[in-house]
C-alpha positions in Angstrom: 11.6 -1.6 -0.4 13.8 1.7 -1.2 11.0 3.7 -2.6 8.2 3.6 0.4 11.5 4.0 3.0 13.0 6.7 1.7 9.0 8.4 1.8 8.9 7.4 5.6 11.8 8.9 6.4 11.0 12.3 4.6 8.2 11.6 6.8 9.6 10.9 9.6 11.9 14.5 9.3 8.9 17.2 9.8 9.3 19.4 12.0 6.2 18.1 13.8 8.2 15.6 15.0 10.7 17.0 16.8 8.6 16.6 20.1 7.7 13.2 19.2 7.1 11.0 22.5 7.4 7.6 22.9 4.3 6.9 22.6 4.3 8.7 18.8 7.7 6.4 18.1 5.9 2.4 19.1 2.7 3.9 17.1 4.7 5.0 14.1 6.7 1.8 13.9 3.4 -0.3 14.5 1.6 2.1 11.5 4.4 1.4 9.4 4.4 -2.0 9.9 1.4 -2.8 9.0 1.0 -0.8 6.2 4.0 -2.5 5.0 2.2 -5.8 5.4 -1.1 -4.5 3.6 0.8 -3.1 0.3 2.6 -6.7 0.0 -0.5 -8.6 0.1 -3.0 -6.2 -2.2 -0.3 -5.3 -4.6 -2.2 -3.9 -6.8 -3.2 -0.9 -4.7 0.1 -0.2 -3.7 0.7 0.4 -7.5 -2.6 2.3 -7.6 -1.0 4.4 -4.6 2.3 4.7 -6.4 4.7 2.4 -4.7 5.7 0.7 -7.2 8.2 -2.2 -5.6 5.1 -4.7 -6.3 4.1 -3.6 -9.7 5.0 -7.6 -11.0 2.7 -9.3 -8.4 -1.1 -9.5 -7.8 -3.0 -10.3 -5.1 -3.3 -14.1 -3.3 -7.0 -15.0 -3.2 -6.2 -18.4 -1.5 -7.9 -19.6 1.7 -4.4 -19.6 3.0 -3.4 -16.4 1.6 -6.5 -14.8 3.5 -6.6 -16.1 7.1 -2.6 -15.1 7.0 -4.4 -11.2 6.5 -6.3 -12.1 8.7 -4.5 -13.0 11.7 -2.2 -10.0 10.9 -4.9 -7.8 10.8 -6.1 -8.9 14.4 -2.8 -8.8 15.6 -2.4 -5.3 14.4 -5.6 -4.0 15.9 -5.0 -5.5 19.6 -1.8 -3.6 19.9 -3.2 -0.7 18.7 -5.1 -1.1 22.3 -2.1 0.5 24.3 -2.6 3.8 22.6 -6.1 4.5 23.6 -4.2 7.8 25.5 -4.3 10.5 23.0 -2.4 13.0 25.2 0.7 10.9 25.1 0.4 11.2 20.9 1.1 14.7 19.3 0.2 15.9 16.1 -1.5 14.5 13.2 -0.7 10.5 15.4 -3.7 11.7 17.4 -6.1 11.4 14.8 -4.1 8.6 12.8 -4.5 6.1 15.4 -8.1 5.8 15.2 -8.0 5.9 11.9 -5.9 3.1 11.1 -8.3 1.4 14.0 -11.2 2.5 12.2 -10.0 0.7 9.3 -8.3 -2.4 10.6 -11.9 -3.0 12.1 -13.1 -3.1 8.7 -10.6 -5.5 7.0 -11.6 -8.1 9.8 -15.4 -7.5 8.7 -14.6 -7.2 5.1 -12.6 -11.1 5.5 -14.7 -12.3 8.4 -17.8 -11.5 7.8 -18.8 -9.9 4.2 -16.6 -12.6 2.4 -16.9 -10.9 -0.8 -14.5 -12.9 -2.7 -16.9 -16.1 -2.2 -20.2 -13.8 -4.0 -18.7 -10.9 -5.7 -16.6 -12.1 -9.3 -16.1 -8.6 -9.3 -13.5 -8.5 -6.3 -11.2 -10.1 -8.8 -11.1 -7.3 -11.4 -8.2 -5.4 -9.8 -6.0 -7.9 -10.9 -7.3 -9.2 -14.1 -7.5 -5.6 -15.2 -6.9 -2.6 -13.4 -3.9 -4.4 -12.3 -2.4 -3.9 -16.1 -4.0 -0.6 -16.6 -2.5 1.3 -13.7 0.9 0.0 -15.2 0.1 1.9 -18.3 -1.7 4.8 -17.4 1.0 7.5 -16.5 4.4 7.4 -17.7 5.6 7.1 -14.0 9.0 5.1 -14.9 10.3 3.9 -18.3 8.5 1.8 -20.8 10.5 -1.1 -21.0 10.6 -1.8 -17.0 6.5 -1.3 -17.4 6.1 -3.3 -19.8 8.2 -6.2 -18.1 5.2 -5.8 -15.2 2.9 -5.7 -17.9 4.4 -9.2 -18.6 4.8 -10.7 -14.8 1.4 -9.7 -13.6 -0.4 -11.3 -17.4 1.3 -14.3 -16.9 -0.5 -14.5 -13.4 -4.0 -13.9 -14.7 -4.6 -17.6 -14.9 -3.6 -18.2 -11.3 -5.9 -15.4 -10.1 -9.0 -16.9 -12.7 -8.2 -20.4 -11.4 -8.5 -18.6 -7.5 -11.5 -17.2 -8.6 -13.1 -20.5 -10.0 -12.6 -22.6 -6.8 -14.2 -19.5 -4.6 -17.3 -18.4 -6.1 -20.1 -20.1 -4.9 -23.7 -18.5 -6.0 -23.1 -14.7 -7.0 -26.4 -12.5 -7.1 -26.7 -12.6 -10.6 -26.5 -9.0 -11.6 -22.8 -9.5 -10.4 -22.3 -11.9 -12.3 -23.5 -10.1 -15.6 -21.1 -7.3 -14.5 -18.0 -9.6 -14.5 -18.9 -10.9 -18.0 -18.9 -7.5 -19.5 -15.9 -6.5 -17.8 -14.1 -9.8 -18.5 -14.8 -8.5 -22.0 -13.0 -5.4 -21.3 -10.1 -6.9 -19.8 -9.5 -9.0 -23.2 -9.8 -5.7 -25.3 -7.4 -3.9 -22.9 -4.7 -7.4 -23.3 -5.6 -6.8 -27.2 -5.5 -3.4 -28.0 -5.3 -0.5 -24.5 -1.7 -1.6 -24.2 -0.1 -0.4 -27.1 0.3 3.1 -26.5 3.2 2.0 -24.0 4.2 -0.9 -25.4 5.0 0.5 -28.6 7.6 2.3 -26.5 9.2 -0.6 -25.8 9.1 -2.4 -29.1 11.4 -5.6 -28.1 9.2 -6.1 -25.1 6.2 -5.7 -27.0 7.3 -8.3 -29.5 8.8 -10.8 -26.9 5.2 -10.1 -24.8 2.8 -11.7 -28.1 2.8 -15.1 -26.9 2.2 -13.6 -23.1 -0.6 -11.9 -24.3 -2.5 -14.4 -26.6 -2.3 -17.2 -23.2 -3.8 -14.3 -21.4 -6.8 -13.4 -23.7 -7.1 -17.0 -24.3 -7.6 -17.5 -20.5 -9.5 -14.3 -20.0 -12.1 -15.8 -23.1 -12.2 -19.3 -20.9 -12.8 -17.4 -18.1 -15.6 -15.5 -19.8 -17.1 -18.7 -21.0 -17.1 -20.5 -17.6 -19.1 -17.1 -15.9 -21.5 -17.4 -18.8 -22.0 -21.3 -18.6 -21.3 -21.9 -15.5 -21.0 -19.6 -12.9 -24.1 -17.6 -14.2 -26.9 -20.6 -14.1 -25.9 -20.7 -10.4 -26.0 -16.9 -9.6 -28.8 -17.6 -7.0 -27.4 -15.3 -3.9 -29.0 -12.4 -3.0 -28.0 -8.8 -3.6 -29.3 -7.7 -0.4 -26.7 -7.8 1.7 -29.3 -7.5 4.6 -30.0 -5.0 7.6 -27.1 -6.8 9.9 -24.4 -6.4 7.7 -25.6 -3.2 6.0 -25.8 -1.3 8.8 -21.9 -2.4 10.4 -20.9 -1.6 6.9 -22.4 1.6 6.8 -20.6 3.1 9.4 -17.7 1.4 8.3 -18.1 3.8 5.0 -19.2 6.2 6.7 -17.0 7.1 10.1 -20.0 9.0 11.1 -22.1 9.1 14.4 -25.0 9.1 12.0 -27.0 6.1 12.4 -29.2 4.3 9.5 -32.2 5.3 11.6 -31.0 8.8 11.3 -29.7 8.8 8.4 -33.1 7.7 6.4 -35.1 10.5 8.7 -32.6 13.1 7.7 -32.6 12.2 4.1 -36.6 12.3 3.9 -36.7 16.0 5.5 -34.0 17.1 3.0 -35.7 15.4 0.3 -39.0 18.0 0.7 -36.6 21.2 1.4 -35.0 20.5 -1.9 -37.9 19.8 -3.9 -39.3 23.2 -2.8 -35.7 24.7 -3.5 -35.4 23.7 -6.8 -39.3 24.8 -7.6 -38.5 27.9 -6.5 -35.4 28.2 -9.1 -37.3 27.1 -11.9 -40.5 29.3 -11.2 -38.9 32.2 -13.1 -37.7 30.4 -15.8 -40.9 29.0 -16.6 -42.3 32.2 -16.5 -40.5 33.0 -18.8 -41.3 30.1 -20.9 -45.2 30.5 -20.3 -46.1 34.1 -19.3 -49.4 33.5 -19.5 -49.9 30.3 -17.3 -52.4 30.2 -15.1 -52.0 30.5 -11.1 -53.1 26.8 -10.1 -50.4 25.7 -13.3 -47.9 27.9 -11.2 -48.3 26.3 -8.3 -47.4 22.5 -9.2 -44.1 22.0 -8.0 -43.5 18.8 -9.6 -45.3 20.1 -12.7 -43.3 23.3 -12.8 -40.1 21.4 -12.2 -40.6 18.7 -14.7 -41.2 21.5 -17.2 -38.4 23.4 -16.8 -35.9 20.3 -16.6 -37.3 18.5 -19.4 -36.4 22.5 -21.4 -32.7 22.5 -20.2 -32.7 18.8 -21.6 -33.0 19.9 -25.1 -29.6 21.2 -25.3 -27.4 17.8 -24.6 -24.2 15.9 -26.0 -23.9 12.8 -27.7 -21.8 9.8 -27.3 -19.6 11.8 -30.2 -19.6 15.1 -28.6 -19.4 14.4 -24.6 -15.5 14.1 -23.8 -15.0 17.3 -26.6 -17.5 19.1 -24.4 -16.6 18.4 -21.1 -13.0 19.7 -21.9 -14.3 22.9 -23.1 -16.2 23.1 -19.2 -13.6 21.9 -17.3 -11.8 25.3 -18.8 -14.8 27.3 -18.4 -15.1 25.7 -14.6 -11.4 26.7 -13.9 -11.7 30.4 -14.9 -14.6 30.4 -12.7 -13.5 29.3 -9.7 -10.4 31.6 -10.1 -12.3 34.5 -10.6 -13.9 34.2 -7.5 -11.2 33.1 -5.5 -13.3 30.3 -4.0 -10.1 27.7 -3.3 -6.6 27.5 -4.1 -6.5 26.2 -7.6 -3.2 23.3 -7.7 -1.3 23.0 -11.3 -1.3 19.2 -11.2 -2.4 18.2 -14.6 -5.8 16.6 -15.6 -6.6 14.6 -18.7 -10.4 13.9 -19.7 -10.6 10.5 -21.1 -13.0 8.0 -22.5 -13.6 5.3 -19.5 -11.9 2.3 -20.3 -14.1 -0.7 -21.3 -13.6 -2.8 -18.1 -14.2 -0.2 -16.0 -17.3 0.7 -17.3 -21.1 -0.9 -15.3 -21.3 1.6 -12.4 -20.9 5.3 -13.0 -20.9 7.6 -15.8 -17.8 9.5 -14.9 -15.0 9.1 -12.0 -12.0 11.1 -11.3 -8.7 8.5 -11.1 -6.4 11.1 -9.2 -3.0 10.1 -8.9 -2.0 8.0 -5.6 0.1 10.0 -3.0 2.9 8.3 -3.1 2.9 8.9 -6.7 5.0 11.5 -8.4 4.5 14.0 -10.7 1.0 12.0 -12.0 -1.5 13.3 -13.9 -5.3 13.0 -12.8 -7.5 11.3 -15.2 -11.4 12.6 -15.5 -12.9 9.5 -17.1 -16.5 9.5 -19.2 -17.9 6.5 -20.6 -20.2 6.5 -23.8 -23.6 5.1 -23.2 -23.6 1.2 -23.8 -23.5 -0.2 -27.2 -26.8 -2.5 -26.4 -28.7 -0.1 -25.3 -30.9 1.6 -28.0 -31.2 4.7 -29.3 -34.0 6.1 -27.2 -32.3 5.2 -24.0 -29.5 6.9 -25.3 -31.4 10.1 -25.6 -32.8 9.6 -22.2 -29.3 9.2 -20.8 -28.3 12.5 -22.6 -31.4 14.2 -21.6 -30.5 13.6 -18.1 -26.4 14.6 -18.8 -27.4 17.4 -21.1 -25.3 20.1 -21.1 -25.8 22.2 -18.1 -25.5 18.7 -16.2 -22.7 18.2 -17.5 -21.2 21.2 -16.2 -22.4 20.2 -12.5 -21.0 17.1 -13.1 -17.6 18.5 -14.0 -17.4 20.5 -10.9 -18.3 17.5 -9.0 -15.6 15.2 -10.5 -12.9 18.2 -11.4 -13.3 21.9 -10.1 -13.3 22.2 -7.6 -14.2 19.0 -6.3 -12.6 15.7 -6.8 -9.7 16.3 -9.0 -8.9 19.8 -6.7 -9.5 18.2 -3.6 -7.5 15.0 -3.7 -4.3 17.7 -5.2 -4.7 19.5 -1.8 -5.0 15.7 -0.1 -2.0 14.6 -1.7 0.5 17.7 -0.6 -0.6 16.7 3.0 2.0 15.4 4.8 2.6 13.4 8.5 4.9 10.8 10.1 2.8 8.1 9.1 1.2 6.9 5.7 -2.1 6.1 7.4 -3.9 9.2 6.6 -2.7 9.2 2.8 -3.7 5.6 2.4 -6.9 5.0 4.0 -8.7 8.3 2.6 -12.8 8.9 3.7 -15.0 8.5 1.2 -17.7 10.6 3.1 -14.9 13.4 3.1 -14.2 13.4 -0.7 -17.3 12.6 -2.3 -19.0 15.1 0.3 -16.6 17.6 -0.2 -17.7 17.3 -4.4 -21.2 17.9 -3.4 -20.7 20.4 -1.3 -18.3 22.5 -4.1 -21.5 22.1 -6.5 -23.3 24.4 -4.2 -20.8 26.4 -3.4 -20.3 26.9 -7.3 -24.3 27.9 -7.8 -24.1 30.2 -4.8 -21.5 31.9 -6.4 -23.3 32.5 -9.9 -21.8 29.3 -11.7 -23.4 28.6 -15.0 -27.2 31.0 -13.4 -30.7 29.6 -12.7 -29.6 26.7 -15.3 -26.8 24.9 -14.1 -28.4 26.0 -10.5 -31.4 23.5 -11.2 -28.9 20.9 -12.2 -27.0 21.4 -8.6 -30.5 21.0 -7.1 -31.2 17.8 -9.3 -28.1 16.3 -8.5 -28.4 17.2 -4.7 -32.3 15.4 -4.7 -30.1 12.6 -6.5 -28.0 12.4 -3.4 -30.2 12.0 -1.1 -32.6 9.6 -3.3 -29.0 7.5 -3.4 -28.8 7.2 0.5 -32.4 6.5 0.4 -32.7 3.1 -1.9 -29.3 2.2 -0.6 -30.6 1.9 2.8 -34.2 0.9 1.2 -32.8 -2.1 -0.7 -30.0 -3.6 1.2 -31.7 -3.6 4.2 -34.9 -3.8 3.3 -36.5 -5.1 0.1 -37.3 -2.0 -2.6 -38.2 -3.8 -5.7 -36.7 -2.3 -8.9 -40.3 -0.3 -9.9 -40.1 0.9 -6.3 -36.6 2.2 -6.6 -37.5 4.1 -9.9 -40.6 5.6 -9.1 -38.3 7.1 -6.0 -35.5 8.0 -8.3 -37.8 9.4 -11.4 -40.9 11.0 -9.1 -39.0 12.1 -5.9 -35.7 13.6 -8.1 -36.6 13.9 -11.6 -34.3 11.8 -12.9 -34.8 10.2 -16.6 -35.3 6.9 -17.3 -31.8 6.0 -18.6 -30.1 7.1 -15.5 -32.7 5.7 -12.8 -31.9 2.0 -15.0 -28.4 2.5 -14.5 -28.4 3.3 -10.8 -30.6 0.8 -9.9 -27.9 -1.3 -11.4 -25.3 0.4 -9.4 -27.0 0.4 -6.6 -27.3 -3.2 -6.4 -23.8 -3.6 -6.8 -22.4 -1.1 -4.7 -24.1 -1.3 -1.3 -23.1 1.6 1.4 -21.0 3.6 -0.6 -23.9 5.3 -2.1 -25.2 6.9 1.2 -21.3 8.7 1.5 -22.4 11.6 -0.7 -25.7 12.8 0.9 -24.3 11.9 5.0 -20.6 13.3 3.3 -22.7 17.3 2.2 -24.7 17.2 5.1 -21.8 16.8 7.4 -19.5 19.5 5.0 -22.5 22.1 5.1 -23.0 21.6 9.0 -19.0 22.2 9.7 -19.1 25.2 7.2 -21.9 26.8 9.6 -20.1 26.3 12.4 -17.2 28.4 11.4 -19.5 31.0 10.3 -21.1 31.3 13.3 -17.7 31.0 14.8 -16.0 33.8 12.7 -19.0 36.1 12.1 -18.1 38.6 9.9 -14.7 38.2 9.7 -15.5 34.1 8.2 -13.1 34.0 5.0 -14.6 31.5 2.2 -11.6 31.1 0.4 -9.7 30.7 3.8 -12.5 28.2 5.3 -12.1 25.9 2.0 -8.6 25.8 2.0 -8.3 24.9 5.4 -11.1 22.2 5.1 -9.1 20.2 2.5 -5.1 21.0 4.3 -5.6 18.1 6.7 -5.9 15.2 3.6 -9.4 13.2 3.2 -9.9 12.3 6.8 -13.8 11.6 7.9 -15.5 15.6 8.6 -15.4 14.5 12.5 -11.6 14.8 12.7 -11.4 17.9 10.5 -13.8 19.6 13.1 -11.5 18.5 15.7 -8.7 19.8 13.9 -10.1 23.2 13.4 -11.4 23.6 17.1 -14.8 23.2 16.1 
């Protein structure tokens, strides 16, 4: 319990507190609490955060364990009831405390109502995985004390598997099919992604051999019983349906945006930036084809399809991609320095192959360091195109992440968006944990999108790698709009495509891919288009506020001084 205590108290000693009420001392106490509560029973994310006084347990999946969180959770949320005063809270508490009710509202729908660990096999990853791999990660303590984690939390992977087994009912299927090539991951991370630490710690790496082999050997039942068993009665549906969607949605969310307004809103942007990114790639076809002919020059689609499919020809391979997207992340970092666009932090950052397990969903993610961790590095992750999938769907994948994609893409995961943001997020500091814990999603991954356009307005990369921003912002909004379209409603897969491959030029590799992720992932993929739409809106504002005198560089840093709270409170915070 030392570590997180001594990190409330430092807390606790800002000067913001001095004029603490008593209102601000019963909400702090009730914050802390129940944050205490929530760390001990998801362990694994407290490790993820970096609190590591857990790092040899994993999370209780029982029907006990569960209503317990439960009835804490409720408790929780009606006390939080007496502070519906904001006047009697001061600083940062005032936006905390709806926060932390915000998200105490979703746990109760998350247990009461989605029930994910009854449909989803992949709920259990986090502790048959990424419950060893944050132990091994960063060096964030000595090897021989991780690797006796490494040890308590294996020999609990057939506990969790055996959890698992007695709740799973009928997954959808492409779950299930997820959780079998991840449960192959797990096994090569037991097998092989451990020794890098654990040959640090040679006595507890010999001592941890018969550990291990129990735990691959459970992990390979395991695999068997999804194959065999699990999978011939993976009848549920993905759609989680219009009822549940739409609470979830502004769960994610913490928007005012409805789903009504969100879909009409992501139509009308959808023809603006068609237009916009015709417009870019008129001159550069041009150049291609000085003597087309006007009606040629005046297909948009035709134009744009041109000119995309030409920046495709210059692309990485599964060989060359992490290579490359080192040299951009430099190239990205001069850039935004030269400029003077944002405050650039000296955290380090690592790009890495994805690991195995974590790979199904995404082609890249940015695994920043949790703020209660110290001195972490962040970890840009890339993952090589499947080893099924055949050659030409390989080039179609690299034809869509050629190379001036790829340099979108690394502001979007790096500089300055994730990796630069969640820095700022993590220097943020208040009298409570709530903020650093229970981070918006709409806020980071908007804040991302919204850097790639700050990045072309500012020259990044020319015309090029401004087609790409305008590819990947029709991307965004065709996201929110099969989210919506397929979880609550019922977009076939052809439907989805033509959307993803006609509507935002996407290549066939990547449109397969998200339609898998999509699936899998409902909600969260609306966060980016409602997250830039509600980052470009509050950008305006100050403009129109400040006139001539707005500062960009100011404006951004400001933006990301308050942590990763939803856009709403950031606006409040700024006297917007």
């Amino acid at each position: 319990m030392k570590t997180t205590f001594v990190l409330l108290l430092a807390y606790a000693c800002l000067p913001l507190t001095m004029f603490a009420t008593p209102e601000d001392d019963r909400f702090q106490k009730l914050a802390k609490d129940y944050i205490e509560g929530m760390l001990q029973s998801n362990p694994e994310y407290a490790t993820e955060l970096g609190d590591h006084r857990f790092d040899d347990k994993l999370t209780d999946y029982s029907d006990a364990a569960v209503a317990k969180e439960l009835a804490r959770a409720k408790d929780a949320r009606q006390q939080l009831e007496q502070f519906n005063d904001l006047t009697k809270l001061t600083g940062p508490n005032r936006v905390d405390v709806r926060l932390l009710k915000d998200n105490i509202d979703n746990e109760i729908f998350e247990i009461e109502e989605l029930k994910e660990r009854e449909w989803n096999p992949l709920s259990y990853n986090q502790s048959l995985a990424n419950s060893l791999y944050l132990l091994v990660a960063r060096d964030f303590a000595p090897a021989e004390q991780r690797a006796a984690n490494v040890r308590a939390r294996m020999e609990k992977i057939p506990a969790v598997i055996a959890q698992a087994k007695a709740n799973l009912k009928n997954p959808p299927r492409v779950y299930t099919e997820t959780a079998i090539e991840q449960t192959q991951g797990a096994i090569s991370l037991i097998k092989e992604g451990l020794n890098e630490t654990l040959d640090k710690a040679p006595k507890a790496k010999a001592d941890l051999a018969p550990v291990q082999e129990k735990a691959m050997a459970a992990l390979n039942e395991y695999k068997t019983w999804l194959q065999n068993d699990l999978l011939p009665r993976s009848t549920g549906d993905f759609r989680i349906g219009a009822d549940k969607f739409r609470k979830k949605l502004r769960f994610a969310l913490a928007s005012d945006m409805s789903m009504e307004d969100l879909m009409k809103a992501a139509r009308a942007d959808l023809e603006q930036t068609q237009k916009a990114i015709y417009e870019t790639a008129l001159p550069l076809y041009k150049k291609q084809f000085p003597n087309a002919d006007a009606a040629t020059l005046s297909d948009r689609k035709k134009i744009t399809s041109a000119v995309l499919d030409k920046l495709a020809e210059q692309r990485p391979t599964d060989a060359t991609i992490v290579a490359y997207s080192k040299t951009v992340l430099k190239e990205a970092t001069d850039f935004v320095k030269s400029k003077n666009l944002v405050r650039v932090p000296t955290t380090p950052v690592d790009i890495i192959v994805m690991p195995e397990f974590k790979r199904g969903q995404a082609i890249a993610y940015c695994d920043s360091p949790g703020p209660l961790e110290k001195n972490g590095k962040t970890f840009f992750a890339v993952a090589p195109t499947p080893d099924d999938w055949n050659q030409q769907r390989k080039d179609s994948f690299f034809r869509e992440y050629n190379n001036y994609m790829v340099r979108d893409l690394t502001v979007h995961e790096a500089m300055p968006g994730h990796y630069l943001q969640l820095a700022h997020s993590n220097e943020f500091k208040a009298p409570t944990l709530v903020r650093a814990i229970f981070q918006s999603g709409t806020f980071v991954e908007g804040w991302a999108v919204y850097t790639e356009q700050v990045m072309a307005e500012a020259g990044y990369g020319g015309p090029e790698v401004k087609m790409q921003q305008l590819k990947m912002r029709l991307r965004v909004i065709c996201n929110a709009i099969i989210d919506q379209s397929i979880h609550a409603g019922n977009m076939s897969e052809q439907e989805a495509l033509d959307v993803m491959m006609k509507e935002g030029f996407q290549q066939e590799g990547e449109a397969v891919a998200k339609w898998k992720r999509a699936r899998l992932s409902s909600s969260q993929l609306s966060t980016y288009f409602v997250g830039v739409t509600e980052h470009l809106a509050l950008r305006e504002q100050a403009k129109a506020r400040d006139g001539a005198k707005f500062d960009l560089r100011k404006y951004n840093d400001t933006v990301i001084s308050f942590g990763s709270p939803p856009v709403k409170y950031v606006r409040e915070l700024m006297g917007l």
